[in-house]
C-alpha positions in Angstrom: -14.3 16.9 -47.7 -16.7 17.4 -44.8 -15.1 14.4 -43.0 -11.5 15.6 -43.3 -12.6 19.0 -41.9 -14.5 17.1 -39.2 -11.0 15.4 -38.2 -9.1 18.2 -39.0 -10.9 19.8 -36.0 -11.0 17.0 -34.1 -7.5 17.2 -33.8 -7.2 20.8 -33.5 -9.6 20.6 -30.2 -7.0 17.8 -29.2 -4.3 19.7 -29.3 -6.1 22.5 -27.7 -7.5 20.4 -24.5 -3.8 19.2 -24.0 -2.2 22.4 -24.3 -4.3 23.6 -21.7 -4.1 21.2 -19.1 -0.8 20.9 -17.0 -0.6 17.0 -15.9 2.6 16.2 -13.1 2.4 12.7 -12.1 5.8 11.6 -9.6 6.4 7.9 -9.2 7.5 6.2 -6.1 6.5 9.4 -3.8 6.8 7.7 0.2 5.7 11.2 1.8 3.4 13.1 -0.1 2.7 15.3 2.8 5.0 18.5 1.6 2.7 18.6 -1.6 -0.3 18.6 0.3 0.8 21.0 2.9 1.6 23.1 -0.4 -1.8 23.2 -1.5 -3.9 24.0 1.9 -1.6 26.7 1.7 -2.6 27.7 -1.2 -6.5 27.0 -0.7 -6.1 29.4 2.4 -4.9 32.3 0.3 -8.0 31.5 -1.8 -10.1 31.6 1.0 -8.7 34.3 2.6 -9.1 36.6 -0.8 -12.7 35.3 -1.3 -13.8 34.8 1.8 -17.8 34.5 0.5 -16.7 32.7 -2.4 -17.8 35.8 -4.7 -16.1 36.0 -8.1 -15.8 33.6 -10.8 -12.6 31.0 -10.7 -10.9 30.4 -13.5 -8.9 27.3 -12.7 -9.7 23.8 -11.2 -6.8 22.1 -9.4 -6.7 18.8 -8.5 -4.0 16.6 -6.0 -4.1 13.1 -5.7 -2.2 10.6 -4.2 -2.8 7.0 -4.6 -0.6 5.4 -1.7 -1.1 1.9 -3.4 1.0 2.8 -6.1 2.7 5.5 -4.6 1.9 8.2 -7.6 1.1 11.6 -6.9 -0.7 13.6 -9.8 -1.2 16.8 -10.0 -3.6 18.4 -12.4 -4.6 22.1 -13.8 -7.1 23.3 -16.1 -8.8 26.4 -16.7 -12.7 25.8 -16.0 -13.9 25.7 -19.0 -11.5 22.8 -20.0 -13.1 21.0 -16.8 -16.8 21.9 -17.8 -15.8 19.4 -20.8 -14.8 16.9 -18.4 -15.3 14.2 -20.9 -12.6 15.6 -23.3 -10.4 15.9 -20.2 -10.7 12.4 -19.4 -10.6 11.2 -22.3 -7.3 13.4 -23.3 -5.4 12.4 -20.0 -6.1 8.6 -20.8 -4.7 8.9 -24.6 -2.0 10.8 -23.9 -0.7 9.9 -20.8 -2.1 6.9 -20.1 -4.1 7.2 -17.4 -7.7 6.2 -16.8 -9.3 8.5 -14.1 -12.3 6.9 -14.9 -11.2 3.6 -14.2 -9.0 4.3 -10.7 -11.8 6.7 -9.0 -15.5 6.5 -8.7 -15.6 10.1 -9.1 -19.4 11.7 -10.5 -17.5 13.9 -13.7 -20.9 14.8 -14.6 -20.9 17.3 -11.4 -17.8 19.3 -12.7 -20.5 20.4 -15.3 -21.7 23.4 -13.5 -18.2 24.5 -12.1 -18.5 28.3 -13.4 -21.3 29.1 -10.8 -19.3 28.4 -7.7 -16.7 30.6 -6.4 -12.7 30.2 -5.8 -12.1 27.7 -3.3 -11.9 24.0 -1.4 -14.5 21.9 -3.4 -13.1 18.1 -2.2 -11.1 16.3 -0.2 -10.5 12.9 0.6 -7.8 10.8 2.9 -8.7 7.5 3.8 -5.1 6.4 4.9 -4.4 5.0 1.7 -4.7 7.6 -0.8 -5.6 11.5 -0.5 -7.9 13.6 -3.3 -8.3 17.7 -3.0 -9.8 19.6 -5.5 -10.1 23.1 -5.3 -11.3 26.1 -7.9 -9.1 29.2 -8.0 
């Protein structure tokens, strides 16, 4: 009995992670400039409506385009989703096949603390190839 309830919630918490988390991955994207241009948009209006970074976010947005393969993914999730980056990871990999892990030497373990810092950029990354932003809203 204990074990079924144990996988019973499991799954529930499954269901829940994936629920929360709005995935958008686009295949064969030449120009993903628009996108990008998109969200420093939007991480000005952040910035300009928490200029000190005061308040607590309540979303983490991510962007990233890998130019070798020429995917754009585009990733949402209320913070407290991300302060269980393991589940994320793990979730996005089962369900959609992709291994963050695998593709991007990213420290997951620093998203732990994500509640403590305020609305705005966190990370950003263009080396030519492939672009990363991350920002808290």
């Amino acid at each position: 009995m204990k074990k079924v309830f144990q996988i019973g919630l499991l799954s529930a918490l499954s269901v829940l992670l994936i629920s929360c988390i709005a995935l958008e991955i686009k295949e064969n994207v030449k120009n993903p400039n628009r996108y990008f241009r998109e969200a420093y948009r939007q991480i000005g209006r952040i910035h300009k409506r928490y200029p000190r970074r005061e308040g607590r976010p309540h979303s983490i947005h991510v962007l990233i385009y890998e130019g070798s393969h020429r995917k754009l993914f585009r990733v949402t999730a209320p913070v407290w989703v991300a302060n269980n980056y393991r589940e994320v990871v793990t979730a996005a990999k089962e369900h959609h096949g992709f291994d963050f892990e695998d593709e991007y030497d990213i420290e997951w373990r620093g998203l732990d603390d994500l509640k403590d810092i305020g609305p705005g950029l966190l990370f950003e990354l263009d080396d030519q190839k492939s672009k990363i932003l991350l920002w808290l809203e």
